[in-house]
DSSP file (Angstrom, degrees, kcal/mol; ACC not computed):
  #  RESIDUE AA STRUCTURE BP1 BP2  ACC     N-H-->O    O-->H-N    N-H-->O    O-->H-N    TCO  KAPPA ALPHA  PHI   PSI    X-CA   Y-CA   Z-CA
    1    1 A X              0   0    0      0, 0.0     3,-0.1     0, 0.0     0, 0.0   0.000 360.0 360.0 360.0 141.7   -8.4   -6.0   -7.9
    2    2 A X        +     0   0    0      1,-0.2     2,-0.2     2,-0.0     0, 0.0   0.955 360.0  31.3 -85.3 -76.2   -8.9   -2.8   -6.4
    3    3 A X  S    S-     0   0    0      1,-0.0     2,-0.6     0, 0.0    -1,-0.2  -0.557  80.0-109.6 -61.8 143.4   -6.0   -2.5   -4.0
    4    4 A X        -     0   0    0     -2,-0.2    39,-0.1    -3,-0.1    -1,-0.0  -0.679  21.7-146.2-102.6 120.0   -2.6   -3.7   -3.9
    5    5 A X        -     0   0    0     -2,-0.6    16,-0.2     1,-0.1    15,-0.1  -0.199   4.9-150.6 -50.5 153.6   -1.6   -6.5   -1.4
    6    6 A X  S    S+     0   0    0     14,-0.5    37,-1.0     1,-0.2     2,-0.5   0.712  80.1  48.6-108.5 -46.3    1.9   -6.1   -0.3
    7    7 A X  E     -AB  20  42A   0     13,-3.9    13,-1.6    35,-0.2     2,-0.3  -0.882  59.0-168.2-104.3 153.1    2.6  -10.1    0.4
    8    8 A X  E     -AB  19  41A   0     33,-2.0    33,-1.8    -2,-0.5    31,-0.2  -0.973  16.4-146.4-126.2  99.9    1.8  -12.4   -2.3
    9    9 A X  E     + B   0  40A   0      9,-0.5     8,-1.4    -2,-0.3     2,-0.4  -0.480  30.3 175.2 -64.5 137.8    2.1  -16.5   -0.4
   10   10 A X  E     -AB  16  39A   0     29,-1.9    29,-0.8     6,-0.2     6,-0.2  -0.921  25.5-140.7-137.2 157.0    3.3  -18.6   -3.3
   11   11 A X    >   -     0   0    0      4,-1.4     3,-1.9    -2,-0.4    26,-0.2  -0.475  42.5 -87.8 -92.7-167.0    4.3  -22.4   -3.3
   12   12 A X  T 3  S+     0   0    0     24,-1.0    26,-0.1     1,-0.3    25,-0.0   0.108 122.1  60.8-113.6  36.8    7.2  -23.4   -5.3
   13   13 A X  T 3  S-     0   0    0      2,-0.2    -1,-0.3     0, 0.0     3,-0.1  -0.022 115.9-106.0-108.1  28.7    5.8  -24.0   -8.1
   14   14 A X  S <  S+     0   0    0     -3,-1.9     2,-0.4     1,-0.3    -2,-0.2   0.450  71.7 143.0  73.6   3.0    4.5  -20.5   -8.6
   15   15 A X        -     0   0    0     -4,-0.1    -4,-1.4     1,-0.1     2,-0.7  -0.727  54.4-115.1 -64.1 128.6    1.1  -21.5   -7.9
   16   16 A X  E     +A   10   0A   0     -2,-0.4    -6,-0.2    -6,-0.2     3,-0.1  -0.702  34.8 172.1  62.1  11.8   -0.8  -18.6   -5.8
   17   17 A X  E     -     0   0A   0     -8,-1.4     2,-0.2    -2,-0.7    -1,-0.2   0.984  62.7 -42.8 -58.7 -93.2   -1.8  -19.3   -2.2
   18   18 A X  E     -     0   0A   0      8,-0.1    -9,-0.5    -8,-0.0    -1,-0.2  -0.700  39.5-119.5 173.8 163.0   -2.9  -15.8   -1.4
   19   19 A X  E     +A    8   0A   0     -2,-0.2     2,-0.6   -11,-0.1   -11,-0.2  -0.021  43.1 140.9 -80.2 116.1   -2.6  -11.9   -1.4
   20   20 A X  E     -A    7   0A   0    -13,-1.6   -13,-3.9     1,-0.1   -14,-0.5  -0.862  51.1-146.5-154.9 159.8   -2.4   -9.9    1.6
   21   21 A X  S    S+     0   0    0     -2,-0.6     2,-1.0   -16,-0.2    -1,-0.1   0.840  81.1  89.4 -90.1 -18.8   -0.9   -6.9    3.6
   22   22 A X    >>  -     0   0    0      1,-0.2     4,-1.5   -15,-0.1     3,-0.6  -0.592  58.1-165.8 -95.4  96.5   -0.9   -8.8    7.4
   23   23 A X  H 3> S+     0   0    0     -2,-1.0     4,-2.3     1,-0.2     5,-0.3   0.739  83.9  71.7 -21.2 -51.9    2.6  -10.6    7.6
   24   24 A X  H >> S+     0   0    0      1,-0.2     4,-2.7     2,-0.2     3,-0.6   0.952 108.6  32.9 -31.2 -77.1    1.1  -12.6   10.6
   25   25 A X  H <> S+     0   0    0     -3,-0.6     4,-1.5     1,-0.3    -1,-0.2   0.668 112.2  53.9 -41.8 -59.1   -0.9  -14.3    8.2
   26   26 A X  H 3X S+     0   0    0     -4,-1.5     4,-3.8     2,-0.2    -1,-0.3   0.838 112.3  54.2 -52.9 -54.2    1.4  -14.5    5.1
   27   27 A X  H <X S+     0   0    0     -4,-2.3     4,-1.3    -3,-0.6     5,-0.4   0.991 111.1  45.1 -45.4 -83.4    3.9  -16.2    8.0
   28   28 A X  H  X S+     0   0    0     -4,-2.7     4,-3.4    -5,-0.3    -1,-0.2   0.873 113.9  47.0 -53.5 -28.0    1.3  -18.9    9.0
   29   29 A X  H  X S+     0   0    0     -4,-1.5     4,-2.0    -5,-0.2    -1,-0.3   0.887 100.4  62.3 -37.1 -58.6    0.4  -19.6    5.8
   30   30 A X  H  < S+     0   0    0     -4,-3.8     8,-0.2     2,-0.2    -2,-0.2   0.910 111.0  45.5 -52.8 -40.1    3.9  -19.9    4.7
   31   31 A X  H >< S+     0   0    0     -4,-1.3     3,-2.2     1,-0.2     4,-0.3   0.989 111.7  53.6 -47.7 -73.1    4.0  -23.0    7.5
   32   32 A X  H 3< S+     0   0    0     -4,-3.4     3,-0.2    -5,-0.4    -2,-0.2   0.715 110.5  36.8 -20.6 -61.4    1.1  -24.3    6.4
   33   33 A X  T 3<>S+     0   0    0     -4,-2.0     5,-1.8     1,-0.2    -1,-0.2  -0.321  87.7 118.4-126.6  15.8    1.6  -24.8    2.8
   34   34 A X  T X 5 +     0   0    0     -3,-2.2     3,-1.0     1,-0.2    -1,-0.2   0.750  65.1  60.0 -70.2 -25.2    5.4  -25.8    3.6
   35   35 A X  T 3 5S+     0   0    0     -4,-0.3    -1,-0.2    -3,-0.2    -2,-0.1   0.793 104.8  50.7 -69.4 -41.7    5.3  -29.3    2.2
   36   36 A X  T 3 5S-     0   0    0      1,-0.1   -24,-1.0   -25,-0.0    -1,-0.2   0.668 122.8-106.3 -87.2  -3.7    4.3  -27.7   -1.1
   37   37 A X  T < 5 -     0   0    0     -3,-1.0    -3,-0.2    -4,-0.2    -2,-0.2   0.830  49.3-174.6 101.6  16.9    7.7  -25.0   -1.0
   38   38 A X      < -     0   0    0     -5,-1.8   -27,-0.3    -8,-0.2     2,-0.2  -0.467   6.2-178.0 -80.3 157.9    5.6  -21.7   -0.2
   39   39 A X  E     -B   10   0A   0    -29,-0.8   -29,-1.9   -31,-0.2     2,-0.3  -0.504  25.3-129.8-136.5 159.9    7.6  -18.7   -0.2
   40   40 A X  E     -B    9   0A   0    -31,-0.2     2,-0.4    -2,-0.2   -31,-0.2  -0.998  18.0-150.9-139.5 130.3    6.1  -15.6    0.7
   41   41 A X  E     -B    8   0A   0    -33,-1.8   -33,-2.0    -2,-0.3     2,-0.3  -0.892  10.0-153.0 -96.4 140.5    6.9  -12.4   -2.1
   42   42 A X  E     -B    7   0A   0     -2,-0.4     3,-0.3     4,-0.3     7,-0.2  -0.992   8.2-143.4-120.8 134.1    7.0   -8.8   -0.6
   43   43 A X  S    S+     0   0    0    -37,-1.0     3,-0.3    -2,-0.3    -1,-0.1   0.580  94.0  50.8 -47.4 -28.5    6.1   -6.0   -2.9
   44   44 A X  S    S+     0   0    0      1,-0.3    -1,-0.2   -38,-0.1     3,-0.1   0.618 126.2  13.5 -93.0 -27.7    8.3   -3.6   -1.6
   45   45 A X  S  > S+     0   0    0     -3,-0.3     4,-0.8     1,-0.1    -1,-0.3  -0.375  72.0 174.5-165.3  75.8   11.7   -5.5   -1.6
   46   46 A X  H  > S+     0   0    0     -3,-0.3     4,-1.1     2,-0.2    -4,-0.3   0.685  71.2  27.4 -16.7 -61.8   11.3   -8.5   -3.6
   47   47 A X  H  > S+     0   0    0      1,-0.2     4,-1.4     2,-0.2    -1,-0.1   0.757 111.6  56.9-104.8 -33.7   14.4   -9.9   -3.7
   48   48 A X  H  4 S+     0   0    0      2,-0.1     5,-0.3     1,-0.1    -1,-0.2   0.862 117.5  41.2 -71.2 -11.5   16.4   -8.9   -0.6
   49   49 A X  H >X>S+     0   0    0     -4,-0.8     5,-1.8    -7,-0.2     4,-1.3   0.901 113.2  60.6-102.6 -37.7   13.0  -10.7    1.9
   50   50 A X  H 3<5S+     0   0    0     -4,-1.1    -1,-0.2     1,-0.3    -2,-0.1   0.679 113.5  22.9 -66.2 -20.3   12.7  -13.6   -0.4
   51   51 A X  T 3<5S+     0   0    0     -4,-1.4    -1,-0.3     3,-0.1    -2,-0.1  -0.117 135.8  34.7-110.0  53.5   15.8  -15.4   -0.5
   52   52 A X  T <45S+     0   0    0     -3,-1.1    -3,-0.2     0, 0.0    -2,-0.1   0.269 124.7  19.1-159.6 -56.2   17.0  -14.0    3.2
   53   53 A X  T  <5S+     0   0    0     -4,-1.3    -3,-0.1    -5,-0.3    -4,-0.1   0.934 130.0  32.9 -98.1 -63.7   13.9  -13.5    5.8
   54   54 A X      <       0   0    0     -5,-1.8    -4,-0.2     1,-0.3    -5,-0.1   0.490 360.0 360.0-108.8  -5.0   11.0  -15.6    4.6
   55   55 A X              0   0    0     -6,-0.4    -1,-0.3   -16,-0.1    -5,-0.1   0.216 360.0 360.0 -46.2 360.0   13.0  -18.5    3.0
């Protein structure tokens, strides 16, 4: 991969959904793919947007 995506959509089993900079997206995804657990990781501040914002 040439460039690095900033959100990475994941379900909660670590699978993978998929890599992107547009939040919009990452967000509607995260709905989508709720049934499975998705979570959304942000490159920039991992830990404080994952258990607080996008949880």
């Amino acid at each position: 991969m040439s460039k690095k995506e900033r959100y990475t959509v994941k379900t909660g089993k670590g699978k993978i959904i998929k890599l992107t900079n547009d939040l919009d997206e990452a967000l509607k995804l995260k709905e989508e793919y709720k049934h499975e657990g998705a979570y959304i990781e942000d490159k920039k501040s991992p830990k404080k947007h994952r258990t607080t914002f996008f949880h």
